[in-house]
PQR file with spaces between the fields and no chain letter, atoms N, CA, C, O and H, PARSE charges and radii, in Angstrom:
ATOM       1  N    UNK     1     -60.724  -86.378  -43.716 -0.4000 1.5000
ATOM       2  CA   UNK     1     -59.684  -85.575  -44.328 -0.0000 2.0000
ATOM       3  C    UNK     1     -58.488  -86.469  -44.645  0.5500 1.7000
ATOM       4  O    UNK     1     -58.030  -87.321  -43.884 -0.5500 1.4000
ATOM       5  N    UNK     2     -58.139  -86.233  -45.598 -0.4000 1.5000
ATOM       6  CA   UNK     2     -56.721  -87.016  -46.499 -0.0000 2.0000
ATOM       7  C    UNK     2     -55.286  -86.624  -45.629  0.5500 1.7000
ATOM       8  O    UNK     2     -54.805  -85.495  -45.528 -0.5500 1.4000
ATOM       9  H    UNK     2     -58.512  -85.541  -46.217  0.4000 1.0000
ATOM      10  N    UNK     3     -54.734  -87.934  -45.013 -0.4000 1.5000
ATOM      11  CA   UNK     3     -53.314  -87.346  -44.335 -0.0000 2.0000
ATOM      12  C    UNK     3     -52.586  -88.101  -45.192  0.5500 1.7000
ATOM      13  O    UNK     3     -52.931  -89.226  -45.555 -0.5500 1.4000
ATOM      14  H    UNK     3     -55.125  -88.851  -45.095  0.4000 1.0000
ATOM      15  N    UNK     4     -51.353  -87.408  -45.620 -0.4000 1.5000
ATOM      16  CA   UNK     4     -50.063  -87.787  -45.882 -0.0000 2.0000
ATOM      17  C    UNK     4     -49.606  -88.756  -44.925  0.5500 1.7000
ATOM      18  O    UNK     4     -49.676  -88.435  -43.739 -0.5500 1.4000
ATOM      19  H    UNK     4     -51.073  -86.495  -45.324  0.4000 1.0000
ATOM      20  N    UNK     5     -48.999  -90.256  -45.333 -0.4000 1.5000
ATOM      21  CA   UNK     5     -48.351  -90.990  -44.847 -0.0000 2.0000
ATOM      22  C    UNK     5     -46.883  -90.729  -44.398  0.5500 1.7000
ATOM      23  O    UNK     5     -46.272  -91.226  -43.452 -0.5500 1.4000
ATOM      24  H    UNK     5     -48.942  -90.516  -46.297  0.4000 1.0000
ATOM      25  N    UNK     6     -46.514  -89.903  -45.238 -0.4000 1.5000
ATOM      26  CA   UNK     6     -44.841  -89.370  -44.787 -0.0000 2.0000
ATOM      27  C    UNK     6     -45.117  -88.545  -43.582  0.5500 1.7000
ATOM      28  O    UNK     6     -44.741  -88.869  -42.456 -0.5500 1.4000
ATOM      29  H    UNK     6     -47.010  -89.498  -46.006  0.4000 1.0000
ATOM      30  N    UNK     7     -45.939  -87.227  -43.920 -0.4000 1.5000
ATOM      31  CA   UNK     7     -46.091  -86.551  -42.597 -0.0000 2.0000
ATOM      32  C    UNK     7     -46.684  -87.423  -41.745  0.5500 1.7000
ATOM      33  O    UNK     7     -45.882  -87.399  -40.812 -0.5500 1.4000
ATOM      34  H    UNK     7     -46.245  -86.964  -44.835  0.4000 1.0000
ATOM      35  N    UNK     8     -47.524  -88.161  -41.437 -0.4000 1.5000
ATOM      36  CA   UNK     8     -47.677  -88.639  -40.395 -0.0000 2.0000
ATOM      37  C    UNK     8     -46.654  -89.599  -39.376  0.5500 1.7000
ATOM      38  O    UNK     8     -46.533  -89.768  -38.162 -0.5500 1.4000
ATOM      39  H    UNK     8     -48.175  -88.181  -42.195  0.4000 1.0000
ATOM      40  N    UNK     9     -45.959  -90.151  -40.704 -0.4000 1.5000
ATOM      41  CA   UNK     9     -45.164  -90.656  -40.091 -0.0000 2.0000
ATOM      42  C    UNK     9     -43.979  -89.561  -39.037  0.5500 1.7000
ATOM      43  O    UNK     9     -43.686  -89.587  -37.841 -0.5500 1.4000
ATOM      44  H    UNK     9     -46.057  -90.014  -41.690  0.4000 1.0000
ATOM      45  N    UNK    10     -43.591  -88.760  -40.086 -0.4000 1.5000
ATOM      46  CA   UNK    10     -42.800  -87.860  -39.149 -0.0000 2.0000
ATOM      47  C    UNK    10     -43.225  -87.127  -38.178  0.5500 1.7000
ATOM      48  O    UNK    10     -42.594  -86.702  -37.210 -0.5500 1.4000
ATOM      49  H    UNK    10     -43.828  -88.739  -41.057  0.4000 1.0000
ATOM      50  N    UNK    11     -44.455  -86.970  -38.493 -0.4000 1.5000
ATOM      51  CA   UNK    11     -44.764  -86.225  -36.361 -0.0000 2.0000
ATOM      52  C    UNK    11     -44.871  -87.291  -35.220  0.5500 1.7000
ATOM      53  O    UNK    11     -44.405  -86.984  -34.123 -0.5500 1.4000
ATOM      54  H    UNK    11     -44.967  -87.315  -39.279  0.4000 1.0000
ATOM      55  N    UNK    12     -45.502  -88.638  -35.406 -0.4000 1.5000
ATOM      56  CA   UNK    12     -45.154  -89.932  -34.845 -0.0000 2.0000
ATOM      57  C    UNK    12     -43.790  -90.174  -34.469  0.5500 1.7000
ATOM      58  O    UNK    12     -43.784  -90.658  -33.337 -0.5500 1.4000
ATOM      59  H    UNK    12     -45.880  -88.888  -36.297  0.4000 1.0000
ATOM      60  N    UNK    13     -42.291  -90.007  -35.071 -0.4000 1.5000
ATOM      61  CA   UNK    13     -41.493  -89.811  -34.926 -0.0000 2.0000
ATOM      62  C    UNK    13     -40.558  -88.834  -34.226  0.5500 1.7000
ATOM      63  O    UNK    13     -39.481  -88.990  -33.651 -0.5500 1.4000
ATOM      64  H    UNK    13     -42.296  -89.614  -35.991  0.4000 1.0000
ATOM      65  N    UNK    14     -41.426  -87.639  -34.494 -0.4000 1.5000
ATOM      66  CA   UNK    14     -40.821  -86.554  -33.977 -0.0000 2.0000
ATOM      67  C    UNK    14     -41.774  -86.348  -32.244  0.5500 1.7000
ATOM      68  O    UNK    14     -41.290  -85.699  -31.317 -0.5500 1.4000
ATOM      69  H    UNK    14     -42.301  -87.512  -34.961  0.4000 1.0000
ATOM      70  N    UNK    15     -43.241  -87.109  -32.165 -0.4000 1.5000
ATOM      71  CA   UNK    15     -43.336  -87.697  -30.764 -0.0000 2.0000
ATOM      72  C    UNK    15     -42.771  -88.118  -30.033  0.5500 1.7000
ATOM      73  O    UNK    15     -42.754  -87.717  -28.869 -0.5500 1.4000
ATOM      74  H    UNK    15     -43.634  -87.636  -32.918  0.4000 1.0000
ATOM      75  N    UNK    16     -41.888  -89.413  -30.637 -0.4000 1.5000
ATOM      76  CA   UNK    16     -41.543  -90.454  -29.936 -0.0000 2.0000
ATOM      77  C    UNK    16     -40.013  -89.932  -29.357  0.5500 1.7000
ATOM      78  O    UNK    16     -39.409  -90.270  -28.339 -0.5500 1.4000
ATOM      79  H    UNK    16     -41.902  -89.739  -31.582  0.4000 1.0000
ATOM      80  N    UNK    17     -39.720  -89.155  -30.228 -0.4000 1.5000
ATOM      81  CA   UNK    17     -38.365  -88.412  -30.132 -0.0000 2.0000
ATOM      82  C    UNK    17     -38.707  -88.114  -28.934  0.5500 1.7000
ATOM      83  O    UNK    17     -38.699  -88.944  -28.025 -0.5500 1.4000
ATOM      84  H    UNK    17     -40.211  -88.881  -31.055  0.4000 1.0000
ATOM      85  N    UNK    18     -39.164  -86.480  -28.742 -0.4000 1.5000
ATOM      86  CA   UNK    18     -39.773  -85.682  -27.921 -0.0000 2.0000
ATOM      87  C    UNK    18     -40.187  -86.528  -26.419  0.5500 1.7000
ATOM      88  O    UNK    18     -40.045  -85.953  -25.340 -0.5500 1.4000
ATOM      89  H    UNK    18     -39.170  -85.806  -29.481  0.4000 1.0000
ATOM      90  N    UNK    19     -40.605  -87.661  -26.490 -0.4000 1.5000
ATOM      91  CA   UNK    19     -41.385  -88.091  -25.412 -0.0000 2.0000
ATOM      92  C    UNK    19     -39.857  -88.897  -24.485  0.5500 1.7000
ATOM      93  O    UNK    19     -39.760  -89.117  -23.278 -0.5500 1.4000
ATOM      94  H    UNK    19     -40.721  -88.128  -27.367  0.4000 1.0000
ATOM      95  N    UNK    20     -38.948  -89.149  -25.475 -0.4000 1.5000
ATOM      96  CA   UNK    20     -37.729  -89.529  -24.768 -0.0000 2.0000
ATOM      97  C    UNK    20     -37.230  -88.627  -23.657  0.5500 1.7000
ATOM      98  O    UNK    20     -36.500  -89.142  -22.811 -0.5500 1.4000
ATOM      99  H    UNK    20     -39.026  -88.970  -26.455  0.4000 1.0000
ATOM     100  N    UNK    21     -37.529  -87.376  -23.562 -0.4000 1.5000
ATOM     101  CA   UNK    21     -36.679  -86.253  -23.254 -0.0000 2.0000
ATOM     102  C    UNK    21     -37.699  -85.253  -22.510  0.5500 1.7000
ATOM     103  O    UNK    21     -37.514  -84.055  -22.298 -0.5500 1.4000
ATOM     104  H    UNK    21     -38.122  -86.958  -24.250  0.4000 1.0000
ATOM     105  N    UNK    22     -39.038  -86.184  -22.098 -0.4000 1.5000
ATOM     106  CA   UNK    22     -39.992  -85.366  -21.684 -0.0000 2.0000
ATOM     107  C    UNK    22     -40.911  -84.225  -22.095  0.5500 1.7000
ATOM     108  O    UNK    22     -41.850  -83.706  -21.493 -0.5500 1.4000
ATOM     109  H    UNK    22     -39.188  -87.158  -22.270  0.4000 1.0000
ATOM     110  N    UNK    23     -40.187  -83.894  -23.716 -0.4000 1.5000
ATOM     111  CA   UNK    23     -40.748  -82.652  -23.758 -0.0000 2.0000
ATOM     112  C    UNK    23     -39.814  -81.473  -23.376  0.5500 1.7000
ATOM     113  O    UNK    23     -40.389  -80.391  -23.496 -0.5500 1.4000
ATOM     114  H    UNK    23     -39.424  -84.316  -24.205  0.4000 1.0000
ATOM     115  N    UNK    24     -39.083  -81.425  -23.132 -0.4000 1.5000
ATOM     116  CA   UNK    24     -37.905  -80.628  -22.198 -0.0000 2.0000
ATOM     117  C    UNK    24     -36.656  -80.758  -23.613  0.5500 1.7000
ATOM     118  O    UNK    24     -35.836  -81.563  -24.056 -0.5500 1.4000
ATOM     119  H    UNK    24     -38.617  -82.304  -23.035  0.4000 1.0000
ATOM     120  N    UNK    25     -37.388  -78.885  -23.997 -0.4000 1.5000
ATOM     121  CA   UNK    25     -36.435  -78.413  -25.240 -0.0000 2.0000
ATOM     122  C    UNK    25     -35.042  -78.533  -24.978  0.5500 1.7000
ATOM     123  O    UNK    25     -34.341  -79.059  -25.843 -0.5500 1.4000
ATOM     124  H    UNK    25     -38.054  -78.232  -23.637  0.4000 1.0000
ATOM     125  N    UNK    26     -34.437  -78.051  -23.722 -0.4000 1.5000
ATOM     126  CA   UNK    26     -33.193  -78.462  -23.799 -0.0000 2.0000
ATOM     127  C    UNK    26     -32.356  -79.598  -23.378  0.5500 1.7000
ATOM     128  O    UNK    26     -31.132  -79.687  -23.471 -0.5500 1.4000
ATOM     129  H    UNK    26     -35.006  -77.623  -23.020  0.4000 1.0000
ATOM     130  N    UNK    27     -33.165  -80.423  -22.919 -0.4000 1.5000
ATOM     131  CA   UNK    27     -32.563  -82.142  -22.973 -0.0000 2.0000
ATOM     132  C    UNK    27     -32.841  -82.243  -24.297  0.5500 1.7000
ATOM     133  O    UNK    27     -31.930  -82.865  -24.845 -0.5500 1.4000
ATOM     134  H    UNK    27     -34.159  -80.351  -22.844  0.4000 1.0000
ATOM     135  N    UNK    28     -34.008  -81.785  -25.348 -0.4000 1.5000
ATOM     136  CA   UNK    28     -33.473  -82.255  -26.611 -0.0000 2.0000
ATOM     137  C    UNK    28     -32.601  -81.729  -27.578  0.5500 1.7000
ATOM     138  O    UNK    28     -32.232  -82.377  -28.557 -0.5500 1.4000
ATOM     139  H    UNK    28     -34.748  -81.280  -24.903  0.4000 1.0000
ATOM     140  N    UNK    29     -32.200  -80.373  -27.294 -0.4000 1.5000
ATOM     141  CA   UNK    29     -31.389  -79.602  -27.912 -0.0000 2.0000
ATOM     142  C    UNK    29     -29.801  -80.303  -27.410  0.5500 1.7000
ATOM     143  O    UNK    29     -28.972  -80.407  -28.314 -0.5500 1.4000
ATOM     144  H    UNK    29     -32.500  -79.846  -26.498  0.4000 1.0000
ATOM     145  N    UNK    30     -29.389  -80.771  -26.006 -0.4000 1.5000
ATOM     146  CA   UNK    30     -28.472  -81.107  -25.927 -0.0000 2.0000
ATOM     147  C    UNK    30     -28.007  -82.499  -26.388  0.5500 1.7000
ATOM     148  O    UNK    30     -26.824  -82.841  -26.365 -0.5500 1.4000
ATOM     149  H    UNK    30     -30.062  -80.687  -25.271  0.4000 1.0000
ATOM     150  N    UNK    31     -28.833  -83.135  -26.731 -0.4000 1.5000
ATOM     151  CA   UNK    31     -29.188  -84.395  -27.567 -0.0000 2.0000
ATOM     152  C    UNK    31     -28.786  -84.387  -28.804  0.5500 1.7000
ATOM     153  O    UNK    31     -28.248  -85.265  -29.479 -0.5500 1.4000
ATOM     154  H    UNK    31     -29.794  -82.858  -26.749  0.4000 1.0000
ATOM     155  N    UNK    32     -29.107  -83.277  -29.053 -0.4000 1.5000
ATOM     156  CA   UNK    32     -28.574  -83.310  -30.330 -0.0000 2.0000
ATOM     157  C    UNK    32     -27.237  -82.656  -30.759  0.5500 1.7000
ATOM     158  O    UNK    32     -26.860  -82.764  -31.926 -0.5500 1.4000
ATOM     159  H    UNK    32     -29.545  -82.564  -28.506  0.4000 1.0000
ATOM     160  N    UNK    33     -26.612  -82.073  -29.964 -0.4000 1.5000
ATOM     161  CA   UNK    33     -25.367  -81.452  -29.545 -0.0000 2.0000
ATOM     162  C    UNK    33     -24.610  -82.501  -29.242  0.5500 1.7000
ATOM     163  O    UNK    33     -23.402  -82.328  -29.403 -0.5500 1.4000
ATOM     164  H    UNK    33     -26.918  -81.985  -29.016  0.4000 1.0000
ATOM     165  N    UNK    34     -24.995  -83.644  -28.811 -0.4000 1.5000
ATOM     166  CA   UNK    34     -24.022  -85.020  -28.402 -0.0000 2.0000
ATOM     167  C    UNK    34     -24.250  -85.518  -29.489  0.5500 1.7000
ATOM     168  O    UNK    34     -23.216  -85.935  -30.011 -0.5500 1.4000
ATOM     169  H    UNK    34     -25.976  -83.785  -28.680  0.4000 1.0000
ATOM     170  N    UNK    35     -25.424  -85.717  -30.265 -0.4000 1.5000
ATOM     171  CA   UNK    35     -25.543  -86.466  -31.351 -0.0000 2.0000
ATOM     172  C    UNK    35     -24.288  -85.934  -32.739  0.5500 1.7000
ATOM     173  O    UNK    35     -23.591  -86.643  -33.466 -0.5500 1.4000
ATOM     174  H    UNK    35     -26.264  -85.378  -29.842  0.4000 1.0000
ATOM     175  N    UNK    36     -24.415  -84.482  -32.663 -0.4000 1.5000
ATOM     176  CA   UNK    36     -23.668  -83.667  -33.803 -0.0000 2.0000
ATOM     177  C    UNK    36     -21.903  -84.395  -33.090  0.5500 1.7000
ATOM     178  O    UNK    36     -21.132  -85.145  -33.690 -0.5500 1.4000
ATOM     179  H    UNK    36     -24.981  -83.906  -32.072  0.4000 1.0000
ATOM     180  N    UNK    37     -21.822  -84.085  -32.334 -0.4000 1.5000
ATOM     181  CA   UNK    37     -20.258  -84.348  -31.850 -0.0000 2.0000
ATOM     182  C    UNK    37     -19.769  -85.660  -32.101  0.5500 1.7000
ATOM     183  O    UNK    37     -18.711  -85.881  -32.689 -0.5500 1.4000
ATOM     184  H    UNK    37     -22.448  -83.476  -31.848  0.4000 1.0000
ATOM     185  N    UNK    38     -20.792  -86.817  -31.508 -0.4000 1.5000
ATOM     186  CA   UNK    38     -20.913  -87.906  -31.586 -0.0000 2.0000
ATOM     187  C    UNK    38     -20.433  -88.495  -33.292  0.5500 1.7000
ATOM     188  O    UNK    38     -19.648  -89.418  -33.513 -0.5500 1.4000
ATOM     189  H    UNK    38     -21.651  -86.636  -31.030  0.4000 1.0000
ATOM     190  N    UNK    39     -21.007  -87.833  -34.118 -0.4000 1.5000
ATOM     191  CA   UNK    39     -21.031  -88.573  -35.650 -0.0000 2.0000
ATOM     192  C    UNK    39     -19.748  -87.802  -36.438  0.5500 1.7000
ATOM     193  O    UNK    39     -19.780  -87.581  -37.649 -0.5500 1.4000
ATOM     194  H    UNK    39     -21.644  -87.083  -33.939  0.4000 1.0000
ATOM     195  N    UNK    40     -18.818  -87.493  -35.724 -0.4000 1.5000
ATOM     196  CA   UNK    40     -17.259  -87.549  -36.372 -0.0000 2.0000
ATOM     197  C    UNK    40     -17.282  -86.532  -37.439  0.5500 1.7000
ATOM     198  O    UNK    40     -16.221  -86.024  -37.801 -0.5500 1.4000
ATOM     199  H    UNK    40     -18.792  -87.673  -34.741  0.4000 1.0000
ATOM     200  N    UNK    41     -18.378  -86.202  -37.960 -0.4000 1.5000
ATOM     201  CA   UNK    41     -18.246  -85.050  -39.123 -0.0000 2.0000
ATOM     202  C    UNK    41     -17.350  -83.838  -38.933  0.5500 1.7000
ATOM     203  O    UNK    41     -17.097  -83.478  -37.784 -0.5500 1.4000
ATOM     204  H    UNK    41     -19.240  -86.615  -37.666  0.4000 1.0000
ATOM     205  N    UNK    42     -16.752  -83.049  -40.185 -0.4000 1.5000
ATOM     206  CA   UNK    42     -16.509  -81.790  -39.633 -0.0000 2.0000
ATOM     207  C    UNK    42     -17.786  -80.653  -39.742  0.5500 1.7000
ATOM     208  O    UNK    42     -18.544  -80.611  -40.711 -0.5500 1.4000
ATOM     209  H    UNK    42     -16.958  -83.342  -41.119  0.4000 1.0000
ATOM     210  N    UNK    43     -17.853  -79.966  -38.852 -0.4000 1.5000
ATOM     211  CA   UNK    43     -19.027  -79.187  -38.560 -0.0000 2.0000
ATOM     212  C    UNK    43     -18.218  -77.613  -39.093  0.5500 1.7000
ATOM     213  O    UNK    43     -17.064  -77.433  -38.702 -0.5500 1.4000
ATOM     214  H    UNK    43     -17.237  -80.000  -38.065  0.4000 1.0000
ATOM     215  N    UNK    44     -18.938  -76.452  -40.047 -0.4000 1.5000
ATOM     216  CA   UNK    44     -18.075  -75.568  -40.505 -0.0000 2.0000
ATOM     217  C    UNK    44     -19.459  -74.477  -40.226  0.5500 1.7000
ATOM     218  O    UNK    44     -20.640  -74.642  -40.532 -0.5500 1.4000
ATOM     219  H    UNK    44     -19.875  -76.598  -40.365  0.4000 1.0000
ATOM     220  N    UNK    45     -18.792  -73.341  -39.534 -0.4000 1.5000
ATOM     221  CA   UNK    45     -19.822  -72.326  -39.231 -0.0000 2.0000
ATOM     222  C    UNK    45     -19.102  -71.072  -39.876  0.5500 1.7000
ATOM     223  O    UNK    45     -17.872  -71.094  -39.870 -0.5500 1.4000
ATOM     224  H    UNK    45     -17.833  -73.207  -39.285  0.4000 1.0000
ATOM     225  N    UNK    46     -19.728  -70.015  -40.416 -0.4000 1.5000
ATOM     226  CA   UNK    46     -20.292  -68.957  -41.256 -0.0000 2.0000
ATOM     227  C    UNK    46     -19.712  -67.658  -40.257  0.5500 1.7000
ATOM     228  O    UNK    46     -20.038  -67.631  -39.070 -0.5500 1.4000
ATOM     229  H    UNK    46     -20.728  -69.998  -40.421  0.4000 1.0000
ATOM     230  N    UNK    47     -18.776  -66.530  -40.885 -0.4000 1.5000
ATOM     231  CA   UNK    47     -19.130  -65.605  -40.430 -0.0000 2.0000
ATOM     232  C    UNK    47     -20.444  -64.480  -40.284  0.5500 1.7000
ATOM     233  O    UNK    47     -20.734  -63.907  -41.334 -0.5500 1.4000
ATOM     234  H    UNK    47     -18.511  -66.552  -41.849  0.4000 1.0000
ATOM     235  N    UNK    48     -20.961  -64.253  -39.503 -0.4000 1.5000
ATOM     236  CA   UNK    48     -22.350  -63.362  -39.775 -0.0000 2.0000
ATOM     237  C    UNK    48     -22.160  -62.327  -40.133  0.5500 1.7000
ATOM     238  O    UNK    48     -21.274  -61.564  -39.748 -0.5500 1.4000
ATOM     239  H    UNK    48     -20.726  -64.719  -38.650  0.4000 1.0000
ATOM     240  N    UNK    49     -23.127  -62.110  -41.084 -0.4000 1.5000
ATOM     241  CA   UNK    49     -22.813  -61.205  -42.434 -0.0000 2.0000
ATOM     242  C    UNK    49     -23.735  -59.585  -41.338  0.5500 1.7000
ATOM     243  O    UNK    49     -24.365  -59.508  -40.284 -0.5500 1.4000
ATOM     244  H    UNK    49     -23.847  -62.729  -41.397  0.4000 1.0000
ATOM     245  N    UNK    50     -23.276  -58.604  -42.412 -0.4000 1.5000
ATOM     246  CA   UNK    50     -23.817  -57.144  -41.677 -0.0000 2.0000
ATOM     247  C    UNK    50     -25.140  -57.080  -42.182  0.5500 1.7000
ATOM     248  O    UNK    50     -25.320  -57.809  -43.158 -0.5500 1.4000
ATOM     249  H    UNK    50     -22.764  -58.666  -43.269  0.4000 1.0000
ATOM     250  N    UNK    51     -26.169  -56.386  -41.783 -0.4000 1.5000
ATOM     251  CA   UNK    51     -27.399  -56.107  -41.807 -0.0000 2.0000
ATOM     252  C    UNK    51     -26.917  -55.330  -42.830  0.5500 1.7000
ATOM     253  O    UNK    51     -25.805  -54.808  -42.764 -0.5500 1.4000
ATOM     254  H    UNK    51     -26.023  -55.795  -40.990  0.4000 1.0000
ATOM     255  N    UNK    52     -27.846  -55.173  -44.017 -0.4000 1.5000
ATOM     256  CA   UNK    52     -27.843  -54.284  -45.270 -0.0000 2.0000
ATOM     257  C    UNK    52     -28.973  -52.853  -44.876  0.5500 1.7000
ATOM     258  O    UNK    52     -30.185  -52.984  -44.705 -0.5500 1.4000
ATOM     259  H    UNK    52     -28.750  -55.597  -44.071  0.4000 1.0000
ATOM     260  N    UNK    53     -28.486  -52.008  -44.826 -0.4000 1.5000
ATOM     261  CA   UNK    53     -29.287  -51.003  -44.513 -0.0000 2.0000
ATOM     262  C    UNK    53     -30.175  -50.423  -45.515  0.5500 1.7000
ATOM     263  O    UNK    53     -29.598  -49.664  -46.294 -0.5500 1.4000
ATOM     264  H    UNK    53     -27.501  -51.902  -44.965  0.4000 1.0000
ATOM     265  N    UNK    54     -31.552  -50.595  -45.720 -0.4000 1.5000
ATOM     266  CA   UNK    54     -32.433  -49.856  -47.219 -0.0000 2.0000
ATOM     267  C    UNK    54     -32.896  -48.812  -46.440  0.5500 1.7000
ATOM     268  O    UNK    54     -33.369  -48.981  -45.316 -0.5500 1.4000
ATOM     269  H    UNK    54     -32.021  -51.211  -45.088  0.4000 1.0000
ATOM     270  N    UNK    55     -32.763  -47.581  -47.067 -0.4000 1.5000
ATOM     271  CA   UNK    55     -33.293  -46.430  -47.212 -0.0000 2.0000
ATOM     272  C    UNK    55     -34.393  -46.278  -47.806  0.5500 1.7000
ATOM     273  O    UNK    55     -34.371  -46.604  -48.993 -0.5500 1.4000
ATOM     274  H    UNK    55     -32.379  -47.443  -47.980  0.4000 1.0000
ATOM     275  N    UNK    56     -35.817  -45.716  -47.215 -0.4000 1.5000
ATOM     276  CA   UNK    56     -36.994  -46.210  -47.957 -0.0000 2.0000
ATOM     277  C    UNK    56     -37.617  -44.203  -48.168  0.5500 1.7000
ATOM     278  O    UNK    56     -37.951  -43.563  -47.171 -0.5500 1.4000
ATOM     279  H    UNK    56     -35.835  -45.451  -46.251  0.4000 1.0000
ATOM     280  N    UNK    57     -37.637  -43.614  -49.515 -0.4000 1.5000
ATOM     281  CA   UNK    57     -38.320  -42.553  -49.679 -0.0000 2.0000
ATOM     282  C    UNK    57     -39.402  -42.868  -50.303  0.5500 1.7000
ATOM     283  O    UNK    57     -39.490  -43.806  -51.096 -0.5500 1.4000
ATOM     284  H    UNK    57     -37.366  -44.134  -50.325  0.4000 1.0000
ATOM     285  N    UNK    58     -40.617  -41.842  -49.879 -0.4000 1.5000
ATOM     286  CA   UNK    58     -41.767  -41.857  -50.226 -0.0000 2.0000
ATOM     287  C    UNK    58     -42.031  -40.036  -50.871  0.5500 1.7000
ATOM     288  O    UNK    58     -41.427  -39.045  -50.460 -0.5500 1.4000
ATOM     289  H    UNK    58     -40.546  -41.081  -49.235  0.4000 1.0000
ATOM     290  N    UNK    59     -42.951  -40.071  -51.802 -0.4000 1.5000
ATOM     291  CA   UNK    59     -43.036  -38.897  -52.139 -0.0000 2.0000
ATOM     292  C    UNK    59     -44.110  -38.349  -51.137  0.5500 1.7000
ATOM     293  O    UNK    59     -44.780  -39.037  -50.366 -0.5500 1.4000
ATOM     294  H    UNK    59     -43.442  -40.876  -52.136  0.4000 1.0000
ATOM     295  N    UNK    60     -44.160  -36.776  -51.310 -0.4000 1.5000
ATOM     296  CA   UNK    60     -44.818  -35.921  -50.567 -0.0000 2.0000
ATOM     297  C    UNK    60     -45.883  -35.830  -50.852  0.5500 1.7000
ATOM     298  O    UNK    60     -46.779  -35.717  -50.016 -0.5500 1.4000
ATOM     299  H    UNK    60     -43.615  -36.218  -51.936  0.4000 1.0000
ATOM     300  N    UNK    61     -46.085  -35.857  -52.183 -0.4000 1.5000
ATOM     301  CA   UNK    61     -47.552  -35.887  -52.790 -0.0000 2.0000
ATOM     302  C    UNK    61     -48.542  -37.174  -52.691  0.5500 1.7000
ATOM     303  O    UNK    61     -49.772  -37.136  -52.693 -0.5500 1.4000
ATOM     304  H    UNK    61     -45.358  -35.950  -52.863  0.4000 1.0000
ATOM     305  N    UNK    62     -47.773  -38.232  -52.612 -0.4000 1.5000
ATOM     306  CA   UNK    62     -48.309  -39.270  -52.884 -0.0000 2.0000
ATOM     307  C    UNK    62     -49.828  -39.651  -51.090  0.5500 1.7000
ATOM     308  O    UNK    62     -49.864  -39.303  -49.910 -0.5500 1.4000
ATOM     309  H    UNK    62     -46.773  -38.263  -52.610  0.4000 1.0000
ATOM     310  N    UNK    63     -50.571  -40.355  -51.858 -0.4000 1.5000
ATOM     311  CA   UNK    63     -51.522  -40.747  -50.420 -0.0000 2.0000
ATOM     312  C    UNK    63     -51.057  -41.000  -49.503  0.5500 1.7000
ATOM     313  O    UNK    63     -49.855  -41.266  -49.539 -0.5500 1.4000
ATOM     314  H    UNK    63     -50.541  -40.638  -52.817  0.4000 1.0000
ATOM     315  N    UNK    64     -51.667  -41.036  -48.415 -0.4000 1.5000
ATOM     316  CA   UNK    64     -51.026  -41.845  -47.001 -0.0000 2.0000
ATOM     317  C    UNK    64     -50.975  -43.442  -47.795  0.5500 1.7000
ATOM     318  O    UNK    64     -49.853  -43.759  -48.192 -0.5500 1.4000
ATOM     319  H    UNK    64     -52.643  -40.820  -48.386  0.4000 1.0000
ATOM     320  N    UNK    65     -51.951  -44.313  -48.010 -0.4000 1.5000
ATOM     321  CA   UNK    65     -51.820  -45.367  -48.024 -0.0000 2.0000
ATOM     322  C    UNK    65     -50.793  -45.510  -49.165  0.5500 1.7000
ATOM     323  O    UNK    65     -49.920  -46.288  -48.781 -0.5500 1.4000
ATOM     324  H    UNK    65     -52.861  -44.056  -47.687  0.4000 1.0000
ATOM     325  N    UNK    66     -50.639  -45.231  -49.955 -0.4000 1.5000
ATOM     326  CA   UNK    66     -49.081  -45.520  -50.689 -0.0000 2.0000
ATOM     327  C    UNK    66     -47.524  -45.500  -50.250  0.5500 1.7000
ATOM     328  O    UNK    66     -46.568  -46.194  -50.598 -0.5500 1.4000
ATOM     329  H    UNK    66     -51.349  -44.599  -50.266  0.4000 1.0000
ATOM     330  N    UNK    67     -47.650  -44.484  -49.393 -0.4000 1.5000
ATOM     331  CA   UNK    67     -46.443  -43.958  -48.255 -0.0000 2.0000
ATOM     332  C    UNK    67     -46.409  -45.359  -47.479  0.5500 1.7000
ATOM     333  O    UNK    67     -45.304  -45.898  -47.423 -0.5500 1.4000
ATOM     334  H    UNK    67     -48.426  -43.920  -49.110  0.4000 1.0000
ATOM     335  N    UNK    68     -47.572  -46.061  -46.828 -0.4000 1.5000
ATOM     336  CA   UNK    68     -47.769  -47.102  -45.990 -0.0000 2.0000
ATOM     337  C    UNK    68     -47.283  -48.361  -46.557  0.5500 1.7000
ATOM     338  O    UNK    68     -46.444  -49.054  -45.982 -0.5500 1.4000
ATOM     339  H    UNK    68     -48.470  -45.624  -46.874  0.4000 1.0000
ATOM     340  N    UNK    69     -47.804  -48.655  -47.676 -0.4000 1.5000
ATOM     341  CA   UNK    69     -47.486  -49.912  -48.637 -0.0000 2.0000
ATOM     342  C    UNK    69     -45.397  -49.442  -49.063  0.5500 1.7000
ATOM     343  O    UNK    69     -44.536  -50.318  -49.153 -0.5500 1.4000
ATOM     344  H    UNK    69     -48.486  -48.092  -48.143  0.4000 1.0000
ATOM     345  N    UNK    70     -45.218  -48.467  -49.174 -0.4000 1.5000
ATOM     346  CA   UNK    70     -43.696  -48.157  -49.847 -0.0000 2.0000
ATOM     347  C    UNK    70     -42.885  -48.834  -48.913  0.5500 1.7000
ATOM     348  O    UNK    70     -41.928  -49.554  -49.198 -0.5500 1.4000
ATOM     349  H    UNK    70     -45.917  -47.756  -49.100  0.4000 1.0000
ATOM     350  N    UNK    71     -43.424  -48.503  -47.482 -0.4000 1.5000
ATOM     351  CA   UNK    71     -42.325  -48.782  -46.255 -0.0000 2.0000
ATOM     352  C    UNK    71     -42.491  -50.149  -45.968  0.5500 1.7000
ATOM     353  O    UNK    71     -42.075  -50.534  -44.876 -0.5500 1.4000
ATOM     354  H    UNK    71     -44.201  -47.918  -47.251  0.4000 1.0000
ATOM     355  N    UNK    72     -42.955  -50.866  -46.640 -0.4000 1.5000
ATOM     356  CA   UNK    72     -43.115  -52.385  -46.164 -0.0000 2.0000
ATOM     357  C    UNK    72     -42.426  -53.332  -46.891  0.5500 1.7000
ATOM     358  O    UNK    72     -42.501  -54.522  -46.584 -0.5500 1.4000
ATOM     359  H    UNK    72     -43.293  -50.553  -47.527  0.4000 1.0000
């Protein structure tokens, strides 16, 4: 089977990362929390926006399986 040289390279990478830190999501999550702080940038975060509420009608007549497919 045909592998991509880029991807391979990056899961090799993203191993070697990983294997620094045991495997242990949050030694690498905080890693990268020193790393973000570390590189002087300004960092700009987003107010979170409201959930948009859709109202979903189905007719009365219509099949069950159409009613099923409408709400999805």
């Amino acid at each position: 089977m045909w592998q991509d040289p880029v991807v391979a390279e990056t899961r090799l990478l993203r191993e070697q990362y990983a294997s620094q830190f045991s495997h242990d999501a949050d030694a690498i999550f905080q890693d990268i929390l020193r790393r973000q702080t570390a590189s002087g940038r300004k960092l700009v975060s987003f107010q979170a926006r409201k959930p948009i509420s859709v109202h979903v009608v189905t007719r009365q007549d219509a099949p069950a399986d159409a009613q099923d497919t409408a709400r999805r």
